[in-house]
KEKE-3310 file (N, C-alpha, C; in steps of 0.2 Angstrom, whole numbers, plus 5000, padded with zeros to 4 digits):
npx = (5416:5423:5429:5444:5448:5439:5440:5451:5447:5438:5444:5455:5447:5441:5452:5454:5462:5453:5459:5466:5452:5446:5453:5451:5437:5438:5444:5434:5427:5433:5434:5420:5417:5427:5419:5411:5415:5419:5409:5402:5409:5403:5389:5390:5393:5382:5372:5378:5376:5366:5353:5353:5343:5337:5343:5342:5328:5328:5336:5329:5319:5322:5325:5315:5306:5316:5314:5298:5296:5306:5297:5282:5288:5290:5280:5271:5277:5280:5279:5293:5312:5313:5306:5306:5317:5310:5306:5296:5277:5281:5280:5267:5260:5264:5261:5245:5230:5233:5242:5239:5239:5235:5235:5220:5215:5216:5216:5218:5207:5200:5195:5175:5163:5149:5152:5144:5138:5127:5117:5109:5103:5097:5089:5090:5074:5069:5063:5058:5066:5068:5072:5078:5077:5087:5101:5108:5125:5136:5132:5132:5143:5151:5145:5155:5163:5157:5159:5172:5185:5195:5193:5190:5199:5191:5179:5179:5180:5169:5166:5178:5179:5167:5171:5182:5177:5168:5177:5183:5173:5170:5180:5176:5169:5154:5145:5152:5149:5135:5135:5141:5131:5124:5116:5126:5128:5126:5133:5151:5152:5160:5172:5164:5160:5171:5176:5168:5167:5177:5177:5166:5147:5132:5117:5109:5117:5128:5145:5155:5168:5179:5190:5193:5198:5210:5206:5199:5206:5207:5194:5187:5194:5190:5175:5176:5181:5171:5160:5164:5164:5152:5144:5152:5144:5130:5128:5131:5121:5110:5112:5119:5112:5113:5111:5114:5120:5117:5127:5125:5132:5132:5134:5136:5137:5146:5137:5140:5159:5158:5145:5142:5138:5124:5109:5099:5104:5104:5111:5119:5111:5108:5122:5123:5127:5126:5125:5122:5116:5126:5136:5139:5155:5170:5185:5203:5208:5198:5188:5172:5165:5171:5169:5156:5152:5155:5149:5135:5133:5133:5125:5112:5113:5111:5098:5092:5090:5086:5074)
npy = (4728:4739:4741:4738:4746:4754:4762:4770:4776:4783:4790:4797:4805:4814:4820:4827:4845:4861:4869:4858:4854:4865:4868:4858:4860:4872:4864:4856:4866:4870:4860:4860:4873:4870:4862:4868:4877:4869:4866:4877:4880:4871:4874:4886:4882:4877:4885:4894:4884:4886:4883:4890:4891:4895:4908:4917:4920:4927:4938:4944:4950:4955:4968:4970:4973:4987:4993:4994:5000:5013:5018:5019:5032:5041:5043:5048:5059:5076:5082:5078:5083:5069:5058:5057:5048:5035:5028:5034:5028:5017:5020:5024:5013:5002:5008:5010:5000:4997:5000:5011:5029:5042:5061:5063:5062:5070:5085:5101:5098:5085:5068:5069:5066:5053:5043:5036:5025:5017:5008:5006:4996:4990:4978:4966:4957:4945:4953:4965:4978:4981:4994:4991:4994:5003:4998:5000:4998:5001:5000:4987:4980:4983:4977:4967:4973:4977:4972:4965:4960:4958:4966:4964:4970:4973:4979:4992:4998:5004:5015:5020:5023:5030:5042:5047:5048:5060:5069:5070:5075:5089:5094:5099:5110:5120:5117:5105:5097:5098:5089:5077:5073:5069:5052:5043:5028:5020:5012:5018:5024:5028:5036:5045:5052:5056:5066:5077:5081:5089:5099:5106:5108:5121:5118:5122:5118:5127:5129:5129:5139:5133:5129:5120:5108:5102:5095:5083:5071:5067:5063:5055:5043:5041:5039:5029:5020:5017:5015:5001:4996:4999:4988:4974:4972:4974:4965:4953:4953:4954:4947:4941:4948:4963:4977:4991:5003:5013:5024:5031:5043:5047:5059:5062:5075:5073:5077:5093:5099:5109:5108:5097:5095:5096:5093:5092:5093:5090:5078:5084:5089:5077:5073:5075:5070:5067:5057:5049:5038:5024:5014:4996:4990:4982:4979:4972:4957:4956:4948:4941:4929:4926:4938:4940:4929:4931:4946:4942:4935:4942:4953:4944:4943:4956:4958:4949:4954:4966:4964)
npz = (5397:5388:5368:5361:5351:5349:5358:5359:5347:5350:5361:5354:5346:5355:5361:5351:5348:5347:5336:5327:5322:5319:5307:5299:5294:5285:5276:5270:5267:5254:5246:5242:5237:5225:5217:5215:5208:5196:5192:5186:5173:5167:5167:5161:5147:5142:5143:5132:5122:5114:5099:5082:5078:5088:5092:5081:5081:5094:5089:5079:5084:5095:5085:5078:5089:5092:5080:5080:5090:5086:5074:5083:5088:5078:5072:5080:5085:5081:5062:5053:5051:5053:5048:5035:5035:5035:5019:5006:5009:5019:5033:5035:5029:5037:5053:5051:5049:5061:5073:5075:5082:5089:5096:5103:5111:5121:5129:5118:5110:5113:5109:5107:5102:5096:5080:5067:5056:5042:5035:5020:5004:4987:4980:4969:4961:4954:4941:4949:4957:4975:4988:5003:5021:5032:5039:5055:5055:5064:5076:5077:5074:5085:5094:5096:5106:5117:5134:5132:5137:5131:5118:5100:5085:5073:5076:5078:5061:5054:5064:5062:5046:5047:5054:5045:5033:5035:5042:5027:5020:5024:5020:5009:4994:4996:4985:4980:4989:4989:4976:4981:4986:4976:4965:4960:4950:4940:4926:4921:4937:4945:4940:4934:4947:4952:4943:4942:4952:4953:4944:4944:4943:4944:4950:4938:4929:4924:4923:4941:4949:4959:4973:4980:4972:4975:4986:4982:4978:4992:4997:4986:4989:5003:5001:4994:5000:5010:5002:4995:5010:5012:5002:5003:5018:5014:5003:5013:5021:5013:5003:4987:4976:4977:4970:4971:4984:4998:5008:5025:5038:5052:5065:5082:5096:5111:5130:5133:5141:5151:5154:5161:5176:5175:5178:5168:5155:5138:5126:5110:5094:5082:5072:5051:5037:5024:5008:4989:4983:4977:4965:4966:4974:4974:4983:4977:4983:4993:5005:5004:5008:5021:5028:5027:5036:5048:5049:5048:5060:5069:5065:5066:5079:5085:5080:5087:5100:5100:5097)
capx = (5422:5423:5432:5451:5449:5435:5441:5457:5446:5435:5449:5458:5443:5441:5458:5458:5463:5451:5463:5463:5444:5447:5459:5446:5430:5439:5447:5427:5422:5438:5430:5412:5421:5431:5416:5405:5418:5420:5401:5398:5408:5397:5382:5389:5392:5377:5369:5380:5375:5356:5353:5356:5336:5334:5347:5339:5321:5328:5337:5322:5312:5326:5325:5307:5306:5316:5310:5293:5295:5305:5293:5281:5291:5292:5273:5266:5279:5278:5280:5301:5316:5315:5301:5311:5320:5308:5305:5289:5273:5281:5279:5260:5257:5266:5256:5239:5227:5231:5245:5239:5239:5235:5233:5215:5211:5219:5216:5212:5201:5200:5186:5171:5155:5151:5153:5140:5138:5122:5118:5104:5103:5094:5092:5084:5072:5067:5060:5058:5068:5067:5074:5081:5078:5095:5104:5112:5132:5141:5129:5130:5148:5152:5141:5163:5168:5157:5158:5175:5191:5200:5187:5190:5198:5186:5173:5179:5179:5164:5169:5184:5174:5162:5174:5186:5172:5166:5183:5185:5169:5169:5184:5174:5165:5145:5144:5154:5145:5129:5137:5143:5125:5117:5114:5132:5128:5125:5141:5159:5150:5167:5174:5161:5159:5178:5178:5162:5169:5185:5175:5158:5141:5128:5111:5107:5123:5132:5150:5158:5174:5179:5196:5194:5198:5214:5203:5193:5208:5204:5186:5184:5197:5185:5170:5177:5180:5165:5155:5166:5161:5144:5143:5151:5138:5123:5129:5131:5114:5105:5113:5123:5108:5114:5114:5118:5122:5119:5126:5125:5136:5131:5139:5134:5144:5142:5136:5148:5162:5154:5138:5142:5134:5118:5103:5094:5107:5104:5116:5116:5104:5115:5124:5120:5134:5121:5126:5117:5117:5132:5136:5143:5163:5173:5191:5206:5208:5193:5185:5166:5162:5173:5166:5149:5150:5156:5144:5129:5131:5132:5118:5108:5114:5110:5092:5088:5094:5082:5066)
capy = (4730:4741:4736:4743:4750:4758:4766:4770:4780:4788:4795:4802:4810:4816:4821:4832:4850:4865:4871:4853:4854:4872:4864:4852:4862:4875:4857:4854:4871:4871:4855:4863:4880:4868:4856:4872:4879:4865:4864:4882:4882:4868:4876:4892:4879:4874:4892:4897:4878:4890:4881:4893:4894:4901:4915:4919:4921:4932:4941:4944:4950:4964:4968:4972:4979:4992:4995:4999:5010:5021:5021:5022:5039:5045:5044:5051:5064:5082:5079:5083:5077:5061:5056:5055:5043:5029:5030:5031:5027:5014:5021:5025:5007:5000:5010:5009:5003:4994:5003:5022:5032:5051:5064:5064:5059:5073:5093:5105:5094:5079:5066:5073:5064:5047:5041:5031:5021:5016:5008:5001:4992:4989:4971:4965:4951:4944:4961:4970:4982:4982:4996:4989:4998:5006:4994:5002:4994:5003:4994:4980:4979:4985:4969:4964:4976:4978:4968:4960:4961:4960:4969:4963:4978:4974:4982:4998:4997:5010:5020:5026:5025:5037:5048:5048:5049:5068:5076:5074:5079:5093:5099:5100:5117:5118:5115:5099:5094:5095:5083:5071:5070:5063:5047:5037:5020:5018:5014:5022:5029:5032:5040:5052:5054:5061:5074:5081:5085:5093:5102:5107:5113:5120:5115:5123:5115:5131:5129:5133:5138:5129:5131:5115:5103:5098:5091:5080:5062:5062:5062:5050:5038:5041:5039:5021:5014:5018:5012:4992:4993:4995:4981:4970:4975:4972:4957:4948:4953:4954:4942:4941:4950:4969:4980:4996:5004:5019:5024:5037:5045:5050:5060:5066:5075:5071:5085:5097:5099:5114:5105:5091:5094:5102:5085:5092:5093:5086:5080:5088:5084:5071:5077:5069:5069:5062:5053:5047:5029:5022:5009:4992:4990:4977:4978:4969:4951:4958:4940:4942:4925:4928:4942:4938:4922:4937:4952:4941:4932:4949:4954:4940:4944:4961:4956:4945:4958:4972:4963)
capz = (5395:5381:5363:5364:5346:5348:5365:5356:5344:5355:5365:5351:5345:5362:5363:5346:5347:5344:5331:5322:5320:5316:5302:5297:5293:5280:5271:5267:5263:5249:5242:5241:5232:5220:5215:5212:5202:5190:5188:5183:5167:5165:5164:5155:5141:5141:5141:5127:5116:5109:5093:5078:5075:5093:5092:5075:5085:5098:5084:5075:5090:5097:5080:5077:5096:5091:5074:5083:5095:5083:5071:5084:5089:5071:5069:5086:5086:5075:5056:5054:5047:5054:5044:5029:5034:5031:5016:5004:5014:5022:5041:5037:5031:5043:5058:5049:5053:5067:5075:5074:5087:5090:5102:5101:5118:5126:5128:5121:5106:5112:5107:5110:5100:5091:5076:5065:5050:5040:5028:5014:5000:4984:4978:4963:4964:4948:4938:4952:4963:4981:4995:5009:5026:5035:5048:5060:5053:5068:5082:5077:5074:5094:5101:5097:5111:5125:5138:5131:5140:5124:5111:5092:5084:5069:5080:5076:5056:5052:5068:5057:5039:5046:5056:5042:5030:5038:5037:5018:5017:5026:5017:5000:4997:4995:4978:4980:4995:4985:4972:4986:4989:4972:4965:4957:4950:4933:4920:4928:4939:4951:4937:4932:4952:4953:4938:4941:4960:4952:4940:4946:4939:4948:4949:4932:4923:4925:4928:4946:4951:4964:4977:4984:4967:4980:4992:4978:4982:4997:4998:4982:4993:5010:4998:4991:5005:5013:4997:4998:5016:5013:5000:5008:5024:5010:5004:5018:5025:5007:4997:4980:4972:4980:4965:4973:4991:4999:5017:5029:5042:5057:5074:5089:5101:5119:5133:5135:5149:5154:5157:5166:5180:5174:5176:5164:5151:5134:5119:5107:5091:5078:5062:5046:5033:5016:5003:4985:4980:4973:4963:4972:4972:4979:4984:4976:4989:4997:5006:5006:5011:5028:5030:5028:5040:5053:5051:5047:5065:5072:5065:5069:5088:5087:5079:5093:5106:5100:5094)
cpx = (5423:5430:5441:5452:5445:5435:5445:5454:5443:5441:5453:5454:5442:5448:5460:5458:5457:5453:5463:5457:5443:5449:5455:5440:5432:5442:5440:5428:5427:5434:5426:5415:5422:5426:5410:5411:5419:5414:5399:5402:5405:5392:5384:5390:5385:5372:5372:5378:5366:5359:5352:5348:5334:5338:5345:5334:5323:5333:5333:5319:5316:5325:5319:5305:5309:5316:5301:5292:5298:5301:5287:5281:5288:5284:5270:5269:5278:5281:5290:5306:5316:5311:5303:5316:5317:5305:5298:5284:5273:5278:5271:5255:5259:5259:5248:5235:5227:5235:5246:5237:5239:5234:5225:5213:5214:5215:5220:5205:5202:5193:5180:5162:5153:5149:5147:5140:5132:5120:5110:5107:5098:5095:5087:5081:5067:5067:5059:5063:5068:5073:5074:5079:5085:5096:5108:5121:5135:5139:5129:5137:5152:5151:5150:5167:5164:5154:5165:5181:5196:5197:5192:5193:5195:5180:5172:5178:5174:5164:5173:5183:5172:5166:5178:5182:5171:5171:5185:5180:5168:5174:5182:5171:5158:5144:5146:5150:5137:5129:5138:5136:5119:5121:5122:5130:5130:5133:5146:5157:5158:5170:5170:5160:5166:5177:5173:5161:5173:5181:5167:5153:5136:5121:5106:5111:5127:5140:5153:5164:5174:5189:5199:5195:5203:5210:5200:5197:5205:5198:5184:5187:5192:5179:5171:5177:5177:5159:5161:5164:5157:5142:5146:5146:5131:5124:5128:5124:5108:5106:5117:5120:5109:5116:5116:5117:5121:5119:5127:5128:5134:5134:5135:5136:5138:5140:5140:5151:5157:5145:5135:5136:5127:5113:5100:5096:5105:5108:5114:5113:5112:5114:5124:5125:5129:5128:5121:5118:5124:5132:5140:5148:5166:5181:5194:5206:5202:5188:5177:5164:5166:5169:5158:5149:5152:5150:5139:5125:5131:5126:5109:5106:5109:5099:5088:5087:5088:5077:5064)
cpy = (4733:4738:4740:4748:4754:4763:4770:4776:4786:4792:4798:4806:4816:4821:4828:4840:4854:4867:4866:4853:4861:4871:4861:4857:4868:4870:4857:4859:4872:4868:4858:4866:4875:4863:4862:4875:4874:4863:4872:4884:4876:4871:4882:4889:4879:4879:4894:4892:4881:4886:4890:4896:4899:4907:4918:4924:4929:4939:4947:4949:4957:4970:4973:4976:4985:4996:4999:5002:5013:5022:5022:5030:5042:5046:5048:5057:5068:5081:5084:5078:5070:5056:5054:5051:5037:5031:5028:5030:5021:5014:5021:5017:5002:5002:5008:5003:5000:4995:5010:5022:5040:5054:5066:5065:5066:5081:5096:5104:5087:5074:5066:5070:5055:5046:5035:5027:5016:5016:5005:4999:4993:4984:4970:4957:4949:4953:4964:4974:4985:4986:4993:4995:4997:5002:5000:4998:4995:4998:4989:4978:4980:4982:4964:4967:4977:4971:4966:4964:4963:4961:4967:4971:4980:4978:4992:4999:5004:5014:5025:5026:5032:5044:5052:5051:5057:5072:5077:5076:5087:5097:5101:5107:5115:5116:5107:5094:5092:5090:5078:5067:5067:5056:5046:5031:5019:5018:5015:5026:5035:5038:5047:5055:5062:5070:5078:5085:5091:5098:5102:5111:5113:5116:5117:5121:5122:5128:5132:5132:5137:5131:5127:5107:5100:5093:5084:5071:5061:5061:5057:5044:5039:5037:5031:5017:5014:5013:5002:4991:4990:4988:4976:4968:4970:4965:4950:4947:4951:4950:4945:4946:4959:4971:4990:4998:5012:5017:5031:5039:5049:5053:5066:5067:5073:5078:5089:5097:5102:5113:5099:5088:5095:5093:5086:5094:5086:5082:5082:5084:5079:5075:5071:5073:5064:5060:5052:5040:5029:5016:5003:4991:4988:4979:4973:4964:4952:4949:4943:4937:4924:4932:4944:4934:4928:4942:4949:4936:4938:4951:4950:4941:4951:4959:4954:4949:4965:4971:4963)
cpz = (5388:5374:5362:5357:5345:5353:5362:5351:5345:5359:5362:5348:5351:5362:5356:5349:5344:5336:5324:5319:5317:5307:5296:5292:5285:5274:5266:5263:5255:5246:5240:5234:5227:5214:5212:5206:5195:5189:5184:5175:5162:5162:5161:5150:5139:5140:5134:5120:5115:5101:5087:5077:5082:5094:5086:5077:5091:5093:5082:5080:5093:5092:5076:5082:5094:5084:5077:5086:5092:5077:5074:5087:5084:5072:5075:5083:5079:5069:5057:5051:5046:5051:5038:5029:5032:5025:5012:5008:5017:5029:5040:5036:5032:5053:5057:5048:5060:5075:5077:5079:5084:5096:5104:5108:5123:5124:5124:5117:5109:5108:5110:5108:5098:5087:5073:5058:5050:5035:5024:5006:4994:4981:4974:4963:4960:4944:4941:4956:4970:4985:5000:5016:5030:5039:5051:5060:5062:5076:5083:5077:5082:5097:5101:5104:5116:5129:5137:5135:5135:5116:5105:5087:5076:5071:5079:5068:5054:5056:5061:5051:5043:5050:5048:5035:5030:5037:5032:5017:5019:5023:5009:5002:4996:4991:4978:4984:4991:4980:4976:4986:4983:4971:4959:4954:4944:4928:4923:4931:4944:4949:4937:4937:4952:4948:4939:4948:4958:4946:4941:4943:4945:4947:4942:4927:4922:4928:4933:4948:4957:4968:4979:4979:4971:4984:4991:4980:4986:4999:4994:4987:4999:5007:4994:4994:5010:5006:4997:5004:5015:5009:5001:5016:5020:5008:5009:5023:5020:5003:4992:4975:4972:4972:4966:4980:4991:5009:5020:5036:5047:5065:5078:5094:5107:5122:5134:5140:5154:5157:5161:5170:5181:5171:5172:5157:5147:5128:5112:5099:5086:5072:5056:5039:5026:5011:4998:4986:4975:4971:4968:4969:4978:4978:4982:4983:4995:4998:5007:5010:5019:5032:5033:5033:5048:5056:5049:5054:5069:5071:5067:5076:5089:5083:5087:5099:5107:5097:5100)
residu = (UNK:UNK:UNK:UNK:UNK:UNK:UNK:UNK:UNK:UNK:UNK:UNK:UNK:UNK:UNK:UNK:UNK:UNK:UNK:UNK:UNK:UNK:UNK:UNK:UNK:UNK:UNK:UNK:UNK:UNK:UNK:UNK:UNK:UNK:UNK:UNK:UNK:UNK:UNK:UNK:UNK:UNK:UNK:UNK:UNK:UNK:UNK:UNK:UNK:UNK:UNK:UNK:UNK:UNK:UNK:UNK:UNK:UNK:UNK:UNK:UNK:UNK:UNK:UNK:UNK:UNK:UNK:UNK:UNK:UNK:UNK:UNK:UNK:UNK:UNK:UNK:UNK:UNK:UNK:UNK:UNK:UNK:UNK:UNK:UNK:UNK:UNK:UNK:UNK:UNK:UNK:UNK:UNK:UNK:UNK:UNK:UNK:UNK:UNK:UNK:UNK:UNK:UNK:UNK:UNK:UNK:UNK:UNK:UNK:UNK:UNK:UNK:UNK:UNK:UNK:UNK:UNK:UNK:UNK:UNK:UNK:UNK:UNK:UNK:UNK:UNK:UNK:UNK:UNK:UNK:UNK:UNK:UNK:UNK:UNK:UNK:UNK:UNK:UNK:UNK:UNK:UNK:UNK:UNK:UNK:UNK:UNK:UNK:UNK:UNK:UNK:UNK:UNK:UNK:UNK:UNK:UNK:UNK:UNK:UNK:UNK:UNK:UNK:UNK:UNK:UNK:UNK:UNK:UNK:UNK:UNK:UNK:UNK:UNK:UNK:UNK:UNK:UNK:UNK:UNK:UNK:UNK:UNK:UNK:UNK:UNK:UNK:UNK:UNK:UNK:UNK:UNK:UNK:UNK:UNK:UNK:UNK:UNK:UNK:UNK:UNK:UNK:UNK:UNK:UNK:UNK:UNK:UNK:UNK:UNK:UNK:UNK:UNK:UNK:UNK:UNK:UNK:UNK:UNK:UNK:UNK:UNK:UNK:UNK:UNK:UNK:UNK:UNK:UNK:UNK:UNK:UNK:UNK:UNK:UNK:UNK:UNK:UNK:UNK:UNK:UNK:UNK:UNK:UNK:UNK:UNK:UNK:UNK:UNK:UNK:UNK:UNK:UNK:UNK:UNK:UNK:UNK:UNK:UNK:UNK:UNK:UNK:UNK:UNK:UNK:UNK:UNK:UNK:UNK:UNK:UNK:UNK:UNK:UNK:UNK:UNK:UNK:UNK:UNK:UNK:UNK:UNK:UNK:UNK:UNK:UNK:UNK:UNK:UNK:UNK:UNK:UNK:UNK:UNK:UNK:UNK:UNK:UNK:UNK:UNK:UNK:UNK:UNK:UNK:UNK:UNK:UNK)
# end
């Protein structure tokens, strides 16, 4: 015999109305709605409570994102008013060297050869003076980039000396070019190097008028920092005792398009961009002993690799 209160309930359940339970089910969903609304301007509080350093940080970061993409713009694109806007050579030492970009890669010049850098030494050793034989700088610096997923972009370093190197040179005229090619060391030499570009004598001490006295910054500038390279280079391989440098510029283009497909194509022979001896010159903050503990384990590598 069942309980009379629990029959009593069962039969009023029993007994409800579609409409009732109709009634019922939209009650809930009100609640749900009402309990999600008074939790969401919970959480927008709690989005908007960013401590003052993190709204700083993303600040900052909007901030510098669009600072470089427009001065990446400014730089790619052709020289024009909008280059005036930053002022001074900020934009170029800003991009340089580790943000440059050019059309190189593309038609109707793109890059077409490669680039070399080589270097010797002369290091004094007691009373005598001893020649160094040429390393190969630029080989040995690339053991940074192949194979590597995320190449070093120290690896490139003598890549752009020696390219950069060849276009000032090449904008000198013969007479200059032949001076490029002796021997700098002794006294200021840098000095005597410059005026004696800008004001040329030939090979009989005759004076030659020249067109290209313009040209002479930028080649002394390509020429300086091709000479810190290499002594840093010498040092780090020969020691503190390096009392002058010379290095040498090498490029060799590839096979031509046109020859692609021809097996018994060769490339073509290598250009050689001479130099004299120079004396050694260190840059302002320039770190040797970093640098040395760098390319002196490089060269170590590339030793073992090619004995």
């Amino acid at each position: 015999m069942g309980h009379p209160a629990k029959d009593s309930a069962k039969e009023t359940h029993r007994g409800a109305s579609p409409d009732s339970r109709a009634n019922q089910a939209p009650a809930a969903e009100d609640e749900s709605a009402a309990a999600e609304e008074t939790a969401r301007p919970a959480e927008r509080s709690q989005l908007k409570k960013r401590s003052w350093w993190v709204r700083g940080i993303m600040v900052a970061a909007a901030a510098f994102t669009a600072w470089h993409v427009f001065a990446s713009f400014v730089w790619i694109a052709p020289a024009g008013p909008a280059r005036n806007v930053i002022p001074g050579d900020a934009l170029s030492n800003y991009m340089l060297p580790v943000f440059g970009q050019s059309w190189s890669v593309f038609a109707p010049e793109p890059i077409n050869g490669d680039n070399r850098m080589f270097v010797r030494a002369v290091v004094k050793a007691g009373d005598e003076e001893i020649t160094k034989d040429w390393i190969p700088v630029t080989d040995i610096e690339t053991q940074m980039m192949t194979h590597k997923l995320f190449p070093a972009r120290a690896a490139g370093q003598s890549i752009s000396l020696a390219s950069d190197y060849r276009s000032a040179y090449q904008k000198l005229d013969k007479e200059q070019q032949r001076i490029a090619g002796l021997n700098y060391y002794n006294d200021d030499w840098s000095n005597r190097l410059s005026s004696t570009l800008k004001d040329p004598v030939d090979k009989n001490g005759k004076k030659v008028t020249t067109e290209k006295a313009g040209m002479v910054p930028g080649y002394i500038e390509a020429d300086f920092r091709a000479v810190r390279y290499s002594t840093q280079v010498a040092r780090a391989v020969w020691g503190k005792d390096v009392v002058r440098v010379q290095y040498r510029m090498e490029r060799q283009n590839v096979i031509p398009f046109a020859q692609r497909n021809d097996a018994d194509a060769k490339r073509p022979g290598v250009q050689y961009t001479p130099t004299g001896w120079r004396g050694i010159q260190v840059a302002a903050h320039q770190n040797d002993e970093d640098f040395a503990k760098t390319f002196r384990r490089l060269y170590h590598q590339y030793e073992e690799n090619n004995s």
